[in-house]
N, CA, C and O atoms as a GROMACS GRO file, in nm:
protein
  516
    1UNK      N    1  27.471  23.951  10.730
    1UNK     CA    2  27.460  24.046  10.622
    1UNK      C    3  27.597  24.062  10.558
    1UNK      O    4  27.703  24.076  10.619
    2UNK      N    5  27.581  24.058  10.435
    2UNK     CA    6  27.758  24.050  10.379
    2UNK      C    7  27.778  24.215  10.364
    2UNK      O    8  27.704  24.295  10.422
    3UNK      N    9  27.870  24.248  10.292
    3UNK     CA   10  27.947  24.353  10.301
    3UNK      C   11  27.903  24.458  10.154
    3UNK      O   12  27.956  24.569  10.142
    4UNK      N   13  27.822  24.416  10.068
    4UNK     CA   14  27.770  24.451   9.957
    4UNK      C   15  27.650  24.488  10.017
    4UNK      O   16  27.644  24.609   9.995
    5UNK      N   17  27.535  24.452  10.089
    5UNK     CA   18  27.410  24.503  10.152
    5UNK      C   19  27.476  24.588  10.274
    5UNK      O   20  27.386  24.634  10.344
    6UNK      N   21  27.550  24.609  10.302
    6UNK     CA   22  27.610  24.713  10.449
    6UNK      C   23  27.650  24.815  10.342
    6UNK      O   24  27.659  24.929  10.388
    7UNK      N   25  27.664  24.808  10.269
    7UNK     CA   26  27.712  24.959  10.155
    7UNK      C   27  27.654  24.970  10.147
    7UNK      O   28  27.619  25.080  10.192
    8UNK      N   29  27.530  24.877  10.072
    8UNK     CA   30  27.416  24.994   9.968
    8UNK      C   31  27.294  25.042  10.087
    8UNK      O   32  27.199  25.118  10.063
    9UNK      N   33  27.333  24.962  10.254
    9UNK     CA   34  27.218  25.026  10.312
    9UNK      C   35  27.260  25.165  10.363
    9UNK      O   36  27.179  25.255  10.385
   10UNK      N   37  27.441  25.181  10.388
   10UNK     CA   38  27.485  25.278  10.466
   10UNK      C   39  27.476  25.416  10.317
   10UNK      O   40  27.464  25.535  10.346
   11UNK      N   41  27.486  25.367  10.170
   11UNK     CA   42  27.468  25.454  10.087
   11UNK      C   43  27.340  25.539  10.079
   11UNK      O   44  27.339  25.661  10.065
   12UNK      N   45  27.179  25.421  10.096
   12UNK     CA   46  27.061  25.517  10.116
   12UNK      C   47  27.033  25.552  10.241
   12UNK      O   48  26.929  25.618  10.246
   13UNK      N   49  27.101  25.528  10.380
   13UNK     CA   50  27.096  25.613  10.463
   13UNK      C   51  27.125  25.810  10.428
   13UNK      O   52  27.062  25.913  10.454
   14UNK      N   53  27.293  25.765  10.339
   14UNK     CA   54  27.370  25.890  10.362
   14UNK      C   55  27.289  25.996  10.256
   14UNK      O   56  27.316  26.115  10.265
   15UNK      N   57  27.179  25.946  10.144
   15UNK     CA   58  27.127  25.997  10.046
   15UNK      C   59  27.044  26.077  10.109
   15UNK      O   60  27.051  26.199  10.099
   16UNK      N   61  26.944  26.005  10.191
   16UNK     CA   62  26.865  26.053  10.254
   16UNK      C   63  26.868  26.111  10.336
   16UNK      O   64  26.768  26.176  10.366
   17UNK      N   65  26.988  26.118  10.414
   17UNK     CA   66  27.014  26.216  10.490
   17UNK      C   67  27.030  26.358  10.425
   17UNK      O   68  26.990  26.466  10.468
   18UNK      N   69  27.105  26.325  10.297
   18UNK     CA   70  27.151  26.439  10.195
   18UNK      C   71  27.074  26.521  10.178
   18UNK      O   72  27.086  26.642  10.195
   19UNK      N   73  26.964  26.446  10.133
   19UNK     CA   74  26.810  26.541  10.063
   19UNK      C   75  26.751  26.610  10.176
   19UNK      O   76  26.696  26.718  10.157
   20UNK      N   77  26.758  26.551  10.306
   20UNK     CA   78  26.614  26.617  10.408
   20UNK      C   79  26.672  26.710  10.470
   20UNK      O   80  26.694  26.673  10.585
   21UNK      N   81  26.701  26.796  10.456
   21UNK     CA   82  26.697  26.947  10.515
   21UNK      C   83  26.727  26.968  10.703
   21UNK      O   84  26.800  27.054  10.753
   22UNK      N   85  26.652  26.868  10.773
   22UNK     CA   86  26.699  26.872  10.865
   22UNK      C   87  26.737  26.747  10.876
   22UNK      O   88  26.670  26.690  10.962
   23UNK      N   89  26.802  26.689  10.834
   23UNK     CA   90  26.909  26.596  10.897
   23UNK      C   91  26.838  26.457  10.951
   23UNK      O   92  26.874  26.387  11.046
   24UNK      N   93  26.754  26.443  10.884
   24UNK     CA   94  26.712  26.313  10.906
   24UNK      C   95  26.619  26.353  11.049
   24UNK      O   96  26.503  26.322  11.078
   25UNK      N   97  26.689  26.409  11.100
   25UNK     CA   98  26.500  26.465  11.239
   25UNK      C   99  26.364  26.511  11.235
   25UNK      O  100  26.320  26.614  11.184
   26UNK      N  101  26.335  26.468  11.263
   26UNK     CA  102  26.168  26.492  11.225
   26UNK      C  103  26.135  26.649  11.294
   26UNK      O  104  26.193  26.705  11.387
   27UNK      N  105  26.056  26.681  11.237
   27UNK     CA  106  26.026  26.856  11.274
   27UNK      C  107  25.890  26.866  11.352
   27UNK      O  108  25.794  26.812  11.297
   28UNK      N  109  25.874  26.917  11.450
   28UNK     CA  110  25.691  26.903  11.490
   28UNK      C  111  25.695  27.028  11.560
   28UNK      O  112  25.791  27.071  11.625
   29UNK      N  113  25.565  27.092  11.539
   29UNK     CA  114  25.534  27.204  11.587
   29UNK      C  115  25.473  27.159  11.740
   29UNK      O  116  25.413  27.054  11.766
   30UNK      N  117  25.501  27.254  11.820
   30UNK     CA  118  25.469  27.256  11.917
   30UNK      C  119  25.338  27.272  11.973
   30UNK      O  120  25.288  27.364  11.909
   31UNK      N  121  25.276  27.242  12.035
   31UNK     CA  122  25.135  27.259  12.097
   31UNK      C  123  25.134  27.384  12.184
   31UNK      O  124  25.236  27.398  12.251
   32UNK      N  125  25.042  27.478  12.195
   32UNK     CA  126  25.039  27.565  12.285
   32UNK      C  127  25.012  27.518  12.411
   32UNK      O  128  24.991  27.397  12.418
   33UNK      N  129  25.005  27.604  12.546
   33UNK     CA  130  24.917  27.541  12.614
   33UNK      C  131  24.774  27.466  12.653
   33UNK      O  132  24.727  27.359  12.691
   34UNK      N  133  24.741  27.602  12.614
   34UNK     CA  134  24.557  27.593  12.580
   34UNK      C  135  24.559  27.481  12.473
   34UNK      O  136  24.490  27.382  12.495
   35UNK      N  137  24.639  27.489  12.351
   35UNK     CA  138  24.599  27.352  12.286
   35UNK      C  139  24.649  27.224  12.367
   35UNK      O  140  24.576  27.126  12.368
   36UNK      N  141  24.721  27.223  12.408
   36UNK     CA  142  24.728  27.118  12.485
   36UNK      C  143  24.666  27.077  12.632
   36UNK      O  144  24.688  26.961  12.666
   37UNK      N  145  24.602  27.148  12.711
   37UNK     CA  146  24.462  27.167  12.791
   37UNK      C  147  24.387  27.116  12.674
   37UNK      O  148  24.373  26.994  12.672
   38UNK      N  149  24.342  27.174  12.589
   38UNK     CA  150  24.154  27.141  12.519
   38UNK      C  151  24.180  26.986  12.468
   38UNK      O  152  24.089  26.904  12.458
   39UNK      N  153  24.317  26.958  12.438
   39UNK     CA  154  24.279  26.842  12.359
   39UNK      C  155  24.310  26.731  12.472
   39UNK      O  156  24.266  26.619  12.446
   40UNK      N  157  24.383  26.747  12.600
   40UNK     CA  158  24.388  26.676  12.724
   40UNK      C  159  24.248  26.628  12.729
   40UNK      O  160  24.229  26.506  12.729
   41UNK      N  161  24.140  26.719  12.733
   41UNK     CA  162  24.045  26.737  12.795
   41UNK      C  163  23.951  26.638  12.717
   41UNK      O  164  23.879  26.552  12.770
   42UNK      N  165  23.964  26.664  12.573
   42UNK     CA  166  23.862  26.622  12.456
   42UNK      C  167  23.918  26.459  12.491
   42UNK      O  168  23.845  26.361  12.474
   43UNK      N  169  24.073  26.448  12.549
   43UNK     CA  170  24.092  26.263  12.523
   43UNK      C  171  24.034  26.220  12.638
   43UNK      O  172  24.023  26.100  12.660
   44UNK      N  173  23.972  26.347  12.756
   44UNK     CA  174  23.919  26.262  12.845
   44UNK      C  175  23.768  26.240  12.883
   44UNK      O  176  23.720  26.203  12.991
   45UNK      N  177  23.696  26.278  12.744
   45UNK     CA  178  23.588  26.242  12.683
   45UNK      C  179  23.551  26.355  12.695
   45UNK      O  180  23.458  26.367  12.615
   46UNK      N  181  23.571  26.462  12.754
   46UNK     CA  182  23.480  26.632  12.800
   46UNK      C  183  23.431  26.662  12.646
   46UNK      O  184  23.489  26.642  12.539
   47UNK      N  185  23.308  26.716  12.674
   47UNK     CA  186  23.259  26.819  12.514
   47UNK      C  187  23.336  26.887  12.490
   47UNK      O  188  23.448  26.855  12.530
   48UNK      N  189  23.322  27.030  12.404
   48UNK     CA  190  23.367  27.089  12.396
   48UNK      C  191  23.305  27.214  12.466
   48UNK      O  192  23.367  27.319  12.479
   49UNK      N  193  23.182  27.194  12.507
   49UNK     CA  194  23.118  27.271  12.576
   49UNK      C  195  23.175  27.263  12.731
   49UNK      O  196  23.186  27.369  12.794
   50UNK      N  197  23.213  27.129  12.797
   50UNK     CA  198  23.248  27.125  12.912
   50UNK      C  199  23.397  27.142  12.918
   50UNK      O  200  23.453  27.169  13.025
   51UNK      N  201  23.472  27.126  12.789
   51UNK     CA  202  23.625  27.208  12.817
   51UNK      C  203  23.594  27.333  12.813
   51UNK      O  204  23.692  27.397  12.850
   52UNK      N  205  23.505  27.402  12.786
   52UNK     CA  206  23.512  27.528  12.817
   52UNK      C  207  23.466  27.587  12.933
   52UNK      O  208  23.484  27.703  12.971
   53UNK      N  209  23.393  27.476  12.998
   53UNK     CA  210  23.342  27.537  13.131
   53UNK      C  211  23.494  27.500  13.259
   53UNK      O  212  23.503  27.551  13.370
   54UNK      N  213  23.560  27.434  13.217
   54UNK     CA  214  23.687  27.373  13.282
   54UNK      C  215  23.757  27.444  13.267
   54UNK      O  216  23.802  27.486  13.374
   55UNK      N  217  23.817  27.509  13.145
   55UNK     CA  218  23.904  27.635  13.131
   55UNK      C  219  23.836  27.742  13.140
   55UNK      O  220  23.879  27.837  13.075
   56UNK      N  221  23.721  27.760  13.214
   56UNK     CA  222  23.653  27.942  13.204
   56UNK      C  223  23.716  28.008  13.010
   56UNK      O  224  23.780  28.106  12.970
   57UNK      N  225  23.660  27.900  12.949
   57UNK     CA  226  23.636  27.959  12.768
   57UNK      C  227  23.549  27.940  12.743
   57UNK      O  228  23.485  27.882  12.831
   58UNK      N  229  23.483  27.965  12.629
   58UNK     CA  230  23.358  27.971  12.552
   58UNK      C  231  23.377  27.831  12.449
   58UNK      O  232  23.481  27.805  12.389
   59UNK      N  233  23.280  27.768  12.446
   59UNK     CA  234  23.300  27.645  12.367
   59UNK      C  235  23.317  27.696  12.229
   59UNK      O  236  23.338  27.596  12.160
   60UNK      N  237  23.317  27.786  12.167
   60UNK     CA  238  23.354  27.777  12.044
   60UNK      C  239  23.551  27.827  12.058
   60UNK      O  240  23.625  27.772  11.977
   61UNK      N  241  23.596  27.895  12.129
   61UNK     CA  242  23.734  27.900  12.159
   61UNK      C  243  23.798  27.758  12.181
   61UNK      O  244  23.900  27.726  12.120
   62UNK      N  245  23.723  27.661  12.283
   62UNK     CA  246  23.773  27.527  12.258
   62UNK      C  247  23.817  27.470  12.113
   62UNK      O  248  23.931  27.442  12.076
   63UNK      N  249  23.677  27.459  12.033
   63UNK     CA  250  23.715  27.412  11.904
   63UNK      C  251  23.791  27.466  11.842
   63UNK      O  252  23.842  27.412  11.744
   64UNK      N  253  23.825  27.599  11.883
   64UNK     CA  254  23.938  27.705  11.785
   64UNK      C  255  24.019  27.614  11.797
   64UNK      O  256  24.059  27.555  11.697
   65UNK      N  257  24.079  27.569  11.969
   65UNK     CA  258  24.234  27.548  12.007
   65UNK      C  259  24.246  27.436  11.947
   65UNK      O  260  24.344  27.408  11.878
   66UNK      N  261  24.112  27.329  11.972
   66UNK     CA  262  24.164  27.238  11.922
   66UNK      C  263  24.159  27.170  11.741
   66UNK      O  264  24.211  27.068  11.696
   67UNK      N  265  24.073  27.278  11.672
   67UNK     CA  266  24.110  27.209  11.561
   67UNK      C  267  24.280  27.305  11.513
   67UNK      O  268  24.370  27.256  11.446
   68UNK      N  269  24.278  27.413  11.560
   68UNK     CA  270  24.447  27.440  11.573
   68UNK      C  271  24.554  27.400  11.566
   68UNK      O  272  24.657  27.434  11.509
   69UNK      N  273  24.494  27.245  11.689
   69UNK     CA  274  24.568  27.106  11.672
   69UNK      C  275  24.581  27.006  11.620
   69UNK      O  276  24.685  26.940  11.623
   70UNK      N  277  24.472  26.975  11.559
   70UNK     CA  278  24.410  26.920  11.405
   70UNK      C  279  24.562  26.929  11.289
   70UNK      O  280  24.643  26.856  11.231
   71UNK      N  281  24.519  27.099  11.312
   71UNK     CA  282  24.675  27.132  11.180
   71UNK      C  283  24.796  27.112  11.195
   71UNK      O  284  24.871  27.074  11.105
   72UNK      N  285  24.829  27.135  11.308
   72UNK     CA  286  24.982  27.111  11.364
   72UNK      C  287  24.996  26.955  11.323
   72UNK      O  288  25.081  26.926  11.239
   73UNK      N  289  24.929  26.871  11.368
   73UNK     CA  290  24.924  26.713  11.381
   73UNK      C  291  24.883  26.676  11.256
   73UNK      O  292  24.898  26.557  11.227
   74UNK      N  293  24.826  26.764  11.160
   74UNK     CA  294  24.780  26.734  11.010
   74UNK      C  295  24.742  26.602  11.006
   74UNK      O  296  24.797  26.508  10.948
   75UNK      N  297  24.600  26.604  11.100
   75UNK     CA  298  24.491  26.538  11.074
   75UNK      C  299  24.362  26.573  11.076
   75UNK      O  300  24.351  26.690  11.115
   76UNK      N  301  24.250  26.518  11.048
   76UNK     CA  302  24.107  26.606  11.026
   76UNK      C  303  24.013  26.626  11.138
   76UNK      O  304  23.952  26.731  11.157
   77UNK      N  305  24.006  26.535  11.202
   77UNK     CA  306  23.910  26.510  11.300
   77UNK      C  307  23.997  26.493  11.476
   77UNK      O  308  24.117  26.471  11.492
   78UNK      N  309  23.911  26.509  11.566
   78UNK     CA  310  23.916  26.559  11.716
   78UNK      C  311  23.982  26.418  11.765
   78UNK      O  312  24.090  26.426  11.825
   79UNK      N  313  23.931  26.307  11.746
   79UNK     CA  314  23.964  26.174  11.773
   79UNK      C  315  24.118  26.162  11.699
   79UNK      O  316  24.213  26.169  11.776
   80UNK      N  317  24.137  26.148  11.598
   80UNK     CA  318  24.272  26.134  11.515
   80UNK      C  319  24.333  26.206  11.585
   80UNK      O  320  24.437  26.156  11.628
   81UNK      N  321  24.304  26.341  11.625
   81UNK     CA  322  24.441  26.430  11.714
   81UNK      C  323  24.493  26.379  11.776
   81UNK      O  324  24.615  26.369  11.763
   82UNK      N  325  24.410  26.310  11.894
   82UNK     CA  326  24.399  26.271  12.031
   82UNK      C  327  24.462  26.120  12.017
   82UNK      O  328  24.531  26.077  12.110
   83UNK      N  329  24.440  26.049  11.915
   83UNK     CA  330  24.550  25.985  11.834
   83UNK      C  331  24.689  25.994  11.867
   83UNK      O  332  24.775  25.963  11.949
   84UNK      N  333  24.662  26.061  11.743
   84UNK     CA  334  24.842  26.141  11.710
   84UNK      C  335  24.903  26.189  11.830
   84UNK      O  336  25.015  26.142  11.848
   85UNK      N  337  24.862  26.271  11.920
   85UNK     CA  338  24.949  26.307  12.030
   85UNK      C  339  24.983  26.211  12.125
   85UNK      O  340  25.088  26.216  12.188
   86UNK      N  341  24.882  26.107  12.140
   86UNK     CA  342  24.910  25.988  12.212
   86UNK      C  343  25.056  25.936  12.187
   86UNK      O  344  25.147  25.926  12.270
   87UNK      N  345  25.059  25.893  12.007
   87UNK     CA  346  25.088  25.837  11.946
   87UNK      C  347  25.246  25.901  11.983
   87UNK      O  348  25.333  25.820  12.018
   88UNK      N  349  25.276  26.035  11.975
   88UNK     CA  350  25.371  26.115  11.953
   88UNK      C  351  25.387  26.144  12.137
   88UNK      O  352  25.464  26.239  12.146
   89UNK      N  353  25.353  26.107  12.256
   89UNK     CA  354  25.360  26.131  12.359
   89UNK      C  355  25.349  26.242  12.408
   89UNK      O  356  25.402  26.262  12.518
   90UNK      N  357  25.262  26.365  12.326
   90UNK     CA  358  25.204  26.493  12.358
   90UNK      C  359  25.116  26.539  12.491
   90UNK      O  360  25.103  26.649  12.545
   91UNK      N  361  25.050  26.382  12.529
   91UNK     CA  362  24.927  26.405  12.603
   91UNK      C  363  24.980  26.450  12.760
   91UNK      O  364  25.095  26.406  12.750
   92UNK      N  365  24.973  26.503  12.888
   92UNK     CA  366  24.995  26.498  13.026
   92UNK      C  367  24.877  26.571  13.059
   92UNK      O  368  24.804  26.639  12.988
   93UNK      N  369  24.867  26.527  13.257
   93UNK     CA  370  24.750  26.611  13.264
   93UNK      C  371  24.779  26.792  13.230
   93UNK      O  372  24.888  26.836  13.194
   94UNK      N  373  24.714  26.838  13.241
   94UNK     CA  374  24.783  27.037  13.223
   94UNK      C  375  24.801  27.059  13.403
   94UNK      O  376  24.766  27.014  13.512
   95UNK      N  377  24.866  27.143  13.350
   95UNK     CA  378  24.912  27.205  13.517
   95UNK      C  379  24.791  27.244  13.574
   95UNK      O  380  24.682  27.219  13.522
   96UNK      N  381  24.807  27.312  13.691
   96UNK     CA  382  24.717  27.343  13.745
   96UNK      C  383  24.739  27.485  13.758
   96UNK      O  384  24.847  27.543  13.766
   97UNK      N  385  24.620  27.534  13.757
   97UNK     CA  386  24.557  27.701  13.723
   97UNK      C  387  24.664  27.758  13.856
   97UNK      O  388  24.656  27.706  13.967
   98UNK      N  389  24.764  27.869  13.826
   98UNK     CA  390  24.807  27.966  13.915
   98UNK      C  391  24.706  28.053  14.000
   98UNK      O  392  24.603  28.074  13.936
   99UNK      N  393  24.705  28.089  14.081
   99UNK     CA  394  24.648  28.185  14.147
   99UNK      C  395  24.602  28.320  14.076
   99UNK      O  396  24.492  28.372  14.097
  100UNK      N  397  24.719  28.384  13.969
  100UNK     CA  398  24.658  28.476  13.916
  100UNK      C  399  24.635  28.441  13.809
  100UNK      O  400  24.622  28.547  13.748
  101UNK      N  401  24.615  28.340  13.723
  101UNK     CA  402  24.518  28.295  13.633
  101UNK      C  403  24.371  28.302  13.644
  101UNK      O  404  24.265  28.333  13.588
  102UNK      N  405  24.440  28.246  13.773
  102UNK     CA  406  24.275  28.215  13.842
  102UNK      C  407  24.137  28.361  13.855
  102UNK      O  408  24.017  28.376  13.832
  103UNK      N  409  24.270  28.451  13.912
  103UNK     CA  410  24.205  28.579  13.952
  103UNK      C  411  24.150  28.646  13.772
  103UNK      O  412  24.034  28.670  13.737
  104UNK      N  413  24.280  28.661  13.686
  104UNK     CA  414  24.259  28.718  13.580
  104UNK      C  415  24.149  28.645  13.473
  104UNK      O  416  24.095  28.700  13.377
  105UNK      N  417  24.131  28.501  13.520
  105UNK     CA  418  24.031  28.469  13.424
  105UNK      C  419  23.915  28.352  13.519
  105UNK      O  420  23.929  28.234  13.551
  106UNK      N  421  23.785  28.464  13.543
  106UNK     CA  422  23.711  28.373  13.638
  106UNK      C  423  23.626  28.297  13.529
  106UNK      O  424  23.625  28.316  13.408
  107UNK      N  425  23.559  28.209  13.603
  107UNK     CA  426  23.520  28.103  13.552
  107UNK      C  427  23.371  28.194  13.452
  107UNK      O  428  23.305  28.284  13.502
  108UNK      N  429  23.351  28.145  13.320
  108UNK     CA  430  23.218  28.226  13.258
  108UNK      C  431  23.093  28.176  13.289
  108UNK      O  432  23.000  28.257  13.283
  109UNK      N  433  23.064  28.042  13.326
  109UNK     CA  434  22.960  27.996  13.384
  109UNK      C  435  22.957  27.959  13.510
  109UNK      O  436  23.065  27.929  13.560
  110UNK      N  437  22.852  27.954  13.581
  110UNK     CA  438  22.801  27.919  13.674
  110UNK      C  439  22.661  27.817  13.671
  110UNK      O  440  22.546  27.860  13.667
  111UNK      N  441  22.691  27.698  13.675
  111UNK     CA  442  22.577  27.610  13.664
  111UNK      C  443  22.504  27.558  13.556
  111UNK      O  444  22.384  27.535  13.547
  112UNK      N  445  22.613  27.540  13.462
  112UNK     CA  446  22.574  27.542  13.295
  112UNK      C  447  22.463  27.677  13.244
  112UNK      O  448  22.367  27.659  13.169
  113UNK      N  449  22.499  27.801  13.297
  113UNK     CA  450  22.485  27.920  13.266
  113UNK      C  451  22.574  28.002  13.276
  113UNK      O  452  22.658  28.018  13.365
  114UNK      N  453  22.546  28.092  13.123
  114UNK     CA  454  22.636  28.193  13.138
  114UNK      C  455  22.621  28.332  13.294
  114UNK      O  456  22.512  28.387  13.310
  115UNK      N  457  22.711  28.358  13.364
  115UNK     CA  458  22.664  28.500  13.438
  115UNK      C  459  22.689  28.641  13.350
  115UNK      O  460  22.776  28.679  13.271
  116UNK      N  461  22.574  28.693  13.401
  116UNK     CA  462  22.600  28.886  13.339
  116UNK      C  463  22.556  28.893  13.460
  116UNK      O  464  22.476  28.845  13.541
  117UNK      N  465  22.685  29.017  13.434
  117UNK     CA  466  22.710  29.114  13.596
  117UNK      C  467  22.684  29.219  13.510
  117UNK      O  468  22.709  29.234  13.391
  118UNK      N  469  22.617  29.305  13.607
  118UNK     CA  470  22.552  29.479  13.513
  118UNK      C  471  22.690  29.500  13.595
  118UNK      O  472  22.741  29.446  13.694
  119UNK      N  473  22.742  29.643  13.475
  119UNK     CA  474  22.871  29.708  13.489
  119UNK      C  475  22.829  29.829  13.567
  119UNK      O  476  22.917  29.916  13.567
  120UNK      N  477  22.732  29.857  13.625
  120UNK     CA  478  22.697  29.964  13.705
  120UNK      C  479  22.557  29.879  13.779
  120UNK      O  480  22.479  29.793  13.738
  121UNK      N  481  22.576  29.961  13.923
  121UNK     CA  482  22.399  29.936  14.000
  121UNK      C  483  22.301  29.957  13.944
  121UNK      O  484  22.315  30.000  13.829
  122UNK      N  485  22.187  29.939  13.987
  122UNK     CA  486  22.088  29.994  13.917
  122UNK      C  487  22.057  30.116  13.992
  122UNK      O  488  22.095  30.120  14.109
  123UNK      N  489  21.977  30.243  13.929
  123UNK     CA  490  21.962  30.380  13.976
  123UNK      C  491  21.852  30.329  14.063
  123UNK      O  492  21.769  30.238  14.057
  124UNK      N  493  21.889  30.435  14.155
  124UNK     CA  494  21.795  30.446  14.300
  124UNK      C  495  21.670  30.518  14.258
  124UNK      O  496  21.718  30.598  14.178
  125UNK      N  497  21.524  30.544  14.260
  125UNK     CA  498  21.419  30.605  14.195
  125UNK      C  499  21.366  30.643  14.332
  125UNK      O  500  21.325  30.569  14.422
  126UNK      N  501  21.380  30.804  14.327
  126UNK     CA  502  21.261  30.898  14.439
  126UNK      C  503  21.176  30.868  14.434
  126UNK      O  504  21.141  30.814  14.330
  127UNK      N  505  21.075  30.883  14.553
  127UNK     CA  506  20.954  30.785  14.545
  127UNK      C  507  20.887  30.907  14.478
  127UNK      O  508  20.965  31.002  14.478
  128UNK      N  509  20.758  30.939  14.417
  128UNK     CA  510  20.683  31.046  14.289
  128UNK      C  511  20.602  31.101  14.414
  128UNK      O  512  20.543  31.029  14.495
  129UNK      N  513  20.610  31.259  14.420
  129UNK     CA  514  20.500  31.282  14.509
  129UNK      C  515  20.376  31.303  14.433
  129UNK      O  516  20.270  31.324  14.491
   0.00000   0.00000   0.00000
């Protein structure tokens, strides 16, 4: 490379450095946890119904987190995310649930059903004389 192309490449380096605000580094928003759990989950084929039975959430909270991640990654669809974070080395398995996670958030189904627990017994009834 002669010495006339080493200028004009080191000149639109320094331009471009000039203009971009941060310095030529790329900027990326961070993933939460939970977004990064739901969309772990979605690359490892789970619904969104069964990331929610995996994180004790409601499948529509899944899709919250993960089209959440959709925006961050400013792409449209669940697959493209799962993409992009690949792509960008976002993906690991998620940690594993603490003990008081565990306690503070029990699981909402039981057996691909939701449980209801009555918030009181039921009343005791005198027998009628």
């Amino acid at each position: 490379m002669n010495l006339d192309a080493m200028i004009h490449l080191l000149t639109l380096a320094f331009i471009k450095a000039s203009l971009d605000p941060t310095g030529g580094h790329v900027t990326m928003k961070l993933l939460t946890e939970r977004e990064h759990d739901c969309l772990y989950w979605a690359a490892q084929g789970k619904t969104s119904w069964e990331i929610g039975c995996i994180l004790g959430i409601s499948e529509r909270t899944a899709n919250f987190h993960i089209a959440n991640t959709c925006d961050k990654l400013d792409v449209r669809t669940r697959q493209a995310a799962i993409t992009a974070a690949m792509s960008q080395a976002l993906l690991s398995p998620p940690r594993p649930a603490s003990a008081a996670t565990a306690r503070n958030h029990p699981p909402a189904r039981a057996h691909g059903r939701r449980i209801r627990q009555s918030p009181r017994p039921p009343a005791i009834r005198s027998p009628s004389p």
